[in-house]
C-alpha positions in Angstrom: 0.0 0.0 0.0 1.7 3.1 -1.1 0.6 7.0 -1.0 0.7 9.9 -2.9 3.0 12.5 -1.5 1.1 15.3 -3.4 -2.5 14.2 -3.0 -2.3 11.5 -0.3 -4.5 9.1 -1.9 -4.1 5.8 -0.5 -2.6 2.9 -3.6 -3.6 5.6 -6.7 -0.7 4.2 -8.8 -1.4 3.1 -12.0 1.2 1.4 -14.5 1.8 3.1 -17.7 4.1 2.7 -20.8 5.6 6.1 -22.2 8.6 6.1 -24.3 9.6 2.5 -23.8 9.7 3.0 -20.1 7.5 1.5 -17.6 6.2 4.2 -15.0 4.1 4.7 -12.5 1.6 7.5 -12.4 -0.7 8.8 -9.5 -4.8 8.6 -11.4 -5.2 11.7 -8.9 -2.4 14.5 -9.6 -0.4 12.8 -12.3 2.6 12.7 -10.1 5.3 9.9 -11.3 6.9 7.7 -8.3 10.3 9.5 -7.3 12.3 6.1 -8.4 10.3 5.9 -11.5 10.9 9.3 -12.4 14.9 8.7 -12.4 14.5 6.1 -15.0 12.1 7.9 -17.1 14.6 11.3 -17.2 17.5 9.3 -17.8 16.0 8.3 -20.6 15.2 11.6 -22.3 18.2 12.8 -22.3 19.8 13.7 -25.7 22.9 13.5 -27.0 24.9 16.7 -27.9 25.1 17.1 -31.5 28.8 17.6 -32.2 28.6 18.2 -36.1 27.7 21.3 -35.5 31.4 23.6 -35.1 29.9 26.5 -33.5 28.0 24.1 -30.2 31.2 21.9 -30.1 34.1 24.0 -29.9 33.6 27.1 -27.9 37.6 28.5 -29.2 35.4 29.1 -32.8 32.1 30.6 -31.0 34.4 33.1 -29.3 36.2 33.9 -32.3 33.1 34.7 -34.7 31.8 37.2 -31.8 35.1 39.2 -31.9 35.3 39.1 -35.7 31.4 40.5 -35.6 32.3 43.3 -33.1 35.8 43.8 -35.5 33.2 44.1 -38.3 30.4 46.3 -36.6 33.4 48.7 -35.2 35.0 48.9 -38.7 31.4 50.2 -40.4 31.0 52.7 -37.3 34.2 54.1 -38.2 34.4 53.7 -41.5 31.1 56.1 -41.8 31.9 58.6 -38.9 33.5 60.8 -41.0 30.3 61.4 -43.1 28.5 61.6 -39.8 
């Protein structure tokens, strides 16, 4: 006999299949069992996409951001004069 710590219902578990996992899930409040919950997260977790240059190497990401500022500062100057 378990309860829900949310609602307190007494046994309000029901068995359910979501994304290949088995979980249990209060009828009540929807609340998933704490031990169930750490096998359903570890699940959903994705993997970082390392094709991408810009998410896997932060060197390049830094790099781009001072060559945009180089570039905006260059047009600024570039038209003060005319200003």
């Amino acid at each position: 006999m378990s309860n829900c710590p949310n609602c307190l219902a007494i046994n309000p578990f029901k068995k359910v299949h979501r994304d290949g996992a088995e979980i249990e899930i209060c009828a009540y409040c929807n609340t998933i069992k704490e031990e169930e919950y750490e096998e359903y997260t570890k699940k959903q977790v994705q993997n970082k996409n390392d094709s991408d240059p810009f998410t896997s190497d932060p060197f390049i990401t830094k790099i781009f951001i001072f060559a945009c500022i180089l570039l905006v500062f260059f047009v600024l100057f570039s038209l003060f004069p005319y200003l």
